[in-house]
C-alpha positions in Angstrom: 222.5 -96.3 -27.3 220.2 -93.7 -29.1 222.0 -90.9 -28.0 224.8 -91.9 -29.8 223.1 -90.5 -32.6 225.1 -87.4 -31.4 228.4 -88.9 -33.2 226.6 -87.9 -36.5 228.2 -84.4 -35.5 231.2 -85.5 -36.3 230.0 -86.0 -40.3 231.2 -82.6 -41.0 234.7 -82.9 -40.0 234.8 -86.3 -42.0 233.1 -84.8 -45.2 235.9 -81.8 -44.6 238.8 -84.3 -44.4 237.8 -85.7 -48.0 237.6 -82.3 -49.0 241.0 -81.3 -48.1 242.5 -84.8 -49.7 241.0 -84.8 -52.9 240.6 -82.8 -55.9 238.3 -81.7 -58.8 234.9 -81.4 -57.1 235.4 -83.8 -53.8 236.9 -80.3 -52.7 233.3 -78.8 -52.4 232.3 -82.6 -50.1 231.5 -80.4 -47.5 228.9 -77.7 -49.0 227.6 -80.6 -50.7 226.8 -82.7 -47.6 226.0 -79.7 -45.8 223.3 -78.3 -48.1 222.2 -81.0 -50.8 222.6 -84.5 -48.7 221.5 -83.4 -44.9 218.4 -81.3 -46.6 217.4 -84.2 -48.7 218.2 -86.8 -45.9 215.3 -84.1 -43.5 212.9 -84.8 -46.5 212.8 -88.6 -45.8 213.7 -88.7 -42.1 210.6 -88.1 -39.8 210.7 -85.4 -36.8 211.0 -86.9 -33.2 209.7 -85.4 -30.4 211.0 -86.3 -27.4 209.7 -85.8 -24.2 212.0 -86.3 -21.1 210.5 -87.4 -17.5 212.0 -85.5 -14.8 214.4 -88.1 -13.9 215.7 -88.3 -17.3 215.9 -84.8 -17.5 218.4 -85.1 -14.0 220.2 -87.5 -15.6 221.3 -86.4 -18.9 222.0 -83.0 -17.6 224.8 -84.6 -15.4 225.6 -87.4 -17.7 229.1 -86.0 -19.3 229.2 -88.3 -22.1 227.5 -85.3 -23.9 230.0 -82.9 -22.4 232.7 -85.5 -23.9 231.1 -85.3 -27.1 232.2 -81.5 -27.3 235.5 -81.6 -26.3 236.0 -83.9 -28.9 235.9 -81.2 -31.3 238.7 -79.2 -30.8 241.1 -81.4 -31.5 239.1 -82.4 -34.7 238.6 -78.6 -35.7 242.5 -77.6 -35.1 244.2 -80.7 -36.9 241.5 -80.4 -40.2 242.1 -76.6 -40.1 245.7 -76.7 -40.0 246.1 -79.6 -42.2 243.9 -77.6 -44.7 245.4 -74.1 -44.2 249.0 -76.1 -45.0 247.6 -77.4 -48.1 246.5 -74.0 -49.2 249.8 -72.3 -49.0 252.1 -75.0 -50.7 249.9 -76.9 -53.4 248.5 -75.5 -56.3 245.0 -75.5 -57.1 242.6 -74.5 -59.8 240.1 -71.8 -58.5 237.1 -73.9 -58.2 239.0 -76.3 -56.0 240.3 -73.1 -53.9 237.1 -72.2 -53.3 235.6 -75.6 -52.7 238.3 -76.0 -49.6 237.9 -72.5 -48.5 234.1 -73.5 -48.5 234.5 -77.0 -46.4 236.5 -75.4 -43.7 234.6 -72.5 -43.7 231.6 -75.0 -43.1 233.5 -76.7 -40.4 234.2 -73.8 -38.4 230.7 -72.4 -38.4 229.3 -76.1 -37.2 231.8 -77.4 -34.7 233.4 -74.3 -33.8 230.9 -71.7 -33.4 228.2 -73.9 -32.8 230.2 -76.0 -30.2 231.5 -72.5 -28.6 228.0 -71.1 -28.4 227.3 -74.2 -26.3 230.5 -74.5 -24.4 229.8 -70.6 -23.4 226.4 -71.0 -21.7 227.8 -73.0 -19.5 229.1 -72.4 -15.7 232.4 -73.9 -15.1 235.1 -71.5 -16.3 237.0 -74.2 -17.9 234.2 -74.9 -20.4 233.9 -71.3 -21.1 237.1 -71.1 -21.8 236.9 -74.2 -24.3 234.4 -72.3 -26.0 236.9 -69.3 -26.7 239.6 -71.2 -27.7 236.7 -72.2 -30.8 235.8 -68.7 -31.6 239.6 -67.8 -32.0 240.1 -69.4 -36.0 236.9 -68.1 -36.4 238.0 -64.2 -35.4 234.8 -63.9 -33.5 235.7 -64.1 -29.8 233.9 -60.7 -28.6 230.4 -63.2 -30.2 231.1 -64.9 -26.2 230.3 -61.3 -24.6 227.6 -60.0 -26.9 225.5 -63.2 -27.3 225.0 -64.2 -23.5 225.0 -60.5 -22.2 223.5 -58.8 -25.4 221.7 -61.1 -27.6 220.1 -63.3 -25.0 218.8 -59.8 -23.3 217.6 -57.9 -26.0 216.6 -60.7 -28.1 213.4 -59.8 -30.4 213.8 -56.0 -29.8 215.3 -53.3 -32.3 217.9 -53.2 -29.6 219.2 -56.5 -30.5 221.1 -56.4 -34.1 221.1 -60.3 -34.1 217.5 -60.4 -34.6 216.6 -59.5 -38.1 213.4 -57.8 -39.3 210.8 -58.6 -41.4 211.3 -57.5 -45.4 215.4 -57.0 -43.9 217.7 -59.3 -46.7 220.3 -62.0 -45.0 222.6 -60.1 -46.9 222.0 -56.3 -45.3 221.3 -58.7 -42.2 225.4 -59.2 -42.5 226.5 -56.1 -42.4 224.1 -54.8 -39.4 224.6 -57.7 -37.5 228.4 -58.3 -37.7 229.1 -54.1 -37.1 226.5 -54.0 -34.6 227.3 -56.7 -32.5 231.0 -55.9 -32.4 229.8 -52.4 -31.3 228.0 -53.8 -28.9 230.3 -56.1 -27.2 232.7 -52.7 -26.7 229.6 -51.4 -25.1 229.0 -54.3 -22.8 232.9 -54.4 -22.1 233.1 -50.5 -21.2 229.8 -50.9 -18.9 231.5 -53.5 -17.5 234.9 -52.1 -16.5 233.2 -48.7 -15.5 231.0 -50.8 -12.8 233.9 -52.5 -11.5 236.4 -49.5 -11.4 238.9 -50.6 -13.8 240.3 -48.8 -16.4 240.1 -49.4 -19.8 243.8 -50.5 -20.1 243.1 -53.3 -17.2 243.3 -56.8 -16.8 240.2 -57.4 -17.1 239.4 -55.9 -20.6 238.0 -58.9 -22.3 237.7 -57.1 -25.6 241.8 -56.3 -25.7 242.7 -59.7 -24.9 240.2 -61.0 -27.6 242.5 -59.1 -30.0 245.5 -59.8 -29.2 244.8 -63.4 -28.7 243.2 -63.1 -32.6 246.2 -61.1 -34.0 248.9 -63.8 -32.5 246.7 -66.9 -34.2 247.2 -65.0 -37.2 250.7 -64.5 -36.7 251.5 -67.8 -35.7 249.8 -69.0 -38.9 251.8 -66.7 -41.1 254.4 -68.3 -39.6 254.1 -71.7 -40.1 252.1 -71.4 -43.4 252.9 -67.8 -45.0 250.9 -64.8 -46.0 249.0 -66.8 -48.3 248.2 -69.4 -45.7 246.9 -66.0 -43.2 245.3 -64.6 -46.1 243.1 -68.3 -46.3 242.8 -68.1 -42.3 241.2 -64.5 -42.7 239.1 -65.6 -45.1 237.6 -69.2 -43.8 236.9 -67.2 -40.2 234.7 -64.6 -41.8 233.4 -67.2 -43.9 232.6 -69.1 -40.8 231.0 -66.1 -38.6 228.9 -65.1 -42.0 227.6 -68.8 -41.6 226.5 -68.0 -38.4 224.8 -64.5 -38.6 223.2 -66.5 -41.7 221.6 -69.2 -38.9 221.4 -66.0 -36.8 218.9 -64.1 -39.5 217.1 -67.1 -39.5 216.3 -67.8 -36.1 214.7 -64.7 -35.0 213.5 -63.7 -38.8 210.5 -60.6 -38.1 209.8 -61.7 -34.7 209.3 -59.3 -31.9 208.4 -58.9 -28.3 206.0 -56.6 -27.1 206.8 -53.6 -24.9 204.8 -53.0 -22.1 203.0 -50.3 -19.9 206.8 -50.1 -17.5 208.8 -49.6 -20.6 210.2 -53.0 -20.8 209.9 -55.2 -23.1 208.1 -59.0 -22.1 209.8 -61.6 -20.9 211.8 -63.4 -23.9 208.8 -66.4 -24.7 208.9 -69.8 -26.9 207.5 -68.1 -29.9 210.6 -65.3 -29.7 212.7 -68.0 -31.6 212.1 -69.6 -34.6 212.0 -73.6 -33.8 213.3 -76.7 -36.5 212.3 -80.3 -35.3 214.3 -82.1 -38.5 216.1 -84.6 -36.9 219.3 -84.1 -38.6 219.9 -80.6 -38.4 219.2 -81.2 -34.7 222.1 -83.7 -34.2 224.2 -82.1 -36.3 224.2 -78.9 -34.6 224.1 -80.2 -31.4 220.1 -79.3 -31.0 220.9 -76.0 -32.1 218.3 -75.9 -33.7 215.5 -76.4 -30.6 216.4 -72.6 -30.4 213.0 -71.9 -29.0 213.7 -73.9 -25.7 217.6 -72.2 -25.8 215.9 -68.9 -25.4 213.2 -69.6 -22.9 215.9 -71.3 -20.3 219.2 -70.1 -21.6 221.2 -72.8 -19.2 219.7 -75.6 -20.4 222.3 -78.2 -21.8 221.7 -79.2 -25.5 220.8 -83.1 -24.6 217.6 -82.0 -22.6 216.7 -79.5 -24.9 212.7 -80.1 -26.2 210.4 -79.0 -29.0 208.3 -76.5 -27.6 205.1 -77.0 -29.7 203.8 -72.9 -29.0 206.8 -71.3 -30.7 206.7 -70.9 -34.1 208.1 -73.5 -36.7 210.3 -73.6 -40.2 208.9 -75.3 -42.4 212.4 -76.8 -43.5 215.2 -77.4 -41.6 218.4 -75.2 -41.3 220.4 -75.8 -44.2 217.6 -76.0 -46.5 216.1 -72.3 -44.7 219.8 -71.2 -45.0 219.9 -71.9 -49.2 216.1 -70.0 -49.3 217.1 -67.1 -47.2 219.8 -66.3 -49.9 217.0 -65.6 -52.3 215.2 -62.5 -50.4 211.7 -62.9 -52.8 211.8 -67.1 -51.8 212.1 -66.0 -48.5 210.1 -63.2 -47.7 207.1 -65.1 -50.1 207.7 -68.5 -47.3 208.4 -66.8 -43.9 206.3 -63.8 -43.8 203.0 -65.5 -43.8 203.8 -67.4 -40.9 204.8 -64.5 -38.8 202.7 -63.8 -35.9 199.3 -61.8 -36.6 199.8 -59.8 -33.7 
């Protein structure tokens, strides 16, 4: 029964239906569940720490209630999306309620897209994989699949990795570096990749083309059924949603670094690479996301037998409350840089 704690996930496509029914400021339900409710909820809620014996570690790796529990999503992201993309194009709204929509399923796609699809691509069966593409697709972020388990997961920590964001950097130059240099770096991955295997750039087997063309006809098929104004509102909510995630991005790696040794090479990626949130809501929410520590150290590791590694470094607040800090630069760097490593 306690891990159906896990349904709490499903809060944010509930808050993000009210927002798309209702008017006035119920259209901003979402940001305000996400970042004033959940944050004051990890105030009052202790951390848990659970610790798994090795045969409940076998058996909630195999259990696939959890896997159930991320299917579920797409149908719940898909419906709310479309529902709220229709409502864009044909009703009327006053700006603030525009953006408080725009915000909500902005919010949805960042938590049970991305953060379902960054799951969903760690995984080995093809058919999850591919689950965890069809999420990146509203979110215009598909090549994040390639880059993040064969970039970021590599280089993680190093100034070769432009998902990991220095100390004194702002969230907001973060942005810019970390969207242009990932895409870069997924065409970089993708060239390496065909050139290896022999095939030519115009194969098959160039993920990067069919990520585009897969991203141009969702657009398409929205204009379509909604209008320019509904594919103008679908542009916007997926960068929305992928500047959500290089915002969690900036602060899970915040002015952390690896050492490079005698060889050349940098040490192996460690606990304390990863910045590590114990807040029990943020956790379940986000799918334990937020044990990002443990994600690191054993990349494979399903999110239900993910643990709190006590040696890696630790926010002092969970994610949405680090999120709303790291938007003030001066907050941030005055909270976060004392706590970086000495060495």
């Amino acid at each position: 029964m306690k891990d159906l704690k896990y349904l709490f996930a499903y809060t944010i496509p509930m808050v993000t239906a009210i927002s798309i029914y209702a008017q006035g400021v119920f259209t901003f339900a979402t940001p305000i569940y996400a970042f004033i409710v959940i944050p004051v909820l990890e105030l009052i809620i202790k951390e848990r720490h659970d610790d798994f014996s090795a045969e409940e570690l076998s058996s909630r790796k195999l259990d696939r209630f959890f896997d159930l529990l991320l299917y579920l999503n797409i149908p719940f992201v898909f419906v709310l999306l479309f529902i709220g993309l229709n409502k864009l194009s044909v009703e009327t709204y006053t700006l603030s309620e525009y953006i408080g929509l725009v915000l909500s399923l902005g919010i949805l796609l960042a938590t049970n897209a991305i953060n379902v699809a960054h799951e969903l691509g760690h995984r080995k069966e093809l058919f999850e994989r591919s689950l965890g593409k069809l999420l990146l697709l509203p979110c215009l972020y598909m090549h994040f699949y390639l880059e993040h388990n064969f970039g970021h997961h590599t280089h993680v920590a190093t100034p070769e990795d432009p998902a990991t964001s220095k100390k004194n950097q702002s969230v907001y130059h973060f942005w810019f570096s970390s969207v242009i240099g990932q895409y870069i770096n997924a065409w970089k991955l993708q060239l390496r990749l065909l050139k290896n295997n022999k095939h030519s750039f115009l194969s098959v087997y160039n993920d990067m083309i069919w990520y585009h063309f897969f991203q141009l006809t969702y657009l398409l098929v929205v204009a379509y059924f909604f209008g320019l104004t509904g594919m103008y509102f679908a542009v916007g909510v997926g960068v929305l949603s992928f500047i959500f995630l290089e915002t969690i991005n900036y602060i899970e790696h915040y002015g952390l670094e690896r050492k490079k040794q005698a060889n050349g090479r940098y040490e192996r990626v460690q606990p304390h690479h990863s910045w590590n949130s114990n807040h029990l809501i943020g956790r379940i929410v986000l799918y334990e996301l937020t044990r990002h520590s443990d994600h690191h150290f054993i990349a494979s590791k399903k999110y239900q037998i993910l643990e709190n590694k006590p040696e890696s470094p630790q926010l002092p607040y969970g994610y949405p409350t680090s999120i709303l800090i790291s938007l003030v630069p001066p907050l941030w760097f005055g909270l976060m840089n004392k706590r970086l490593p000495k060495a």
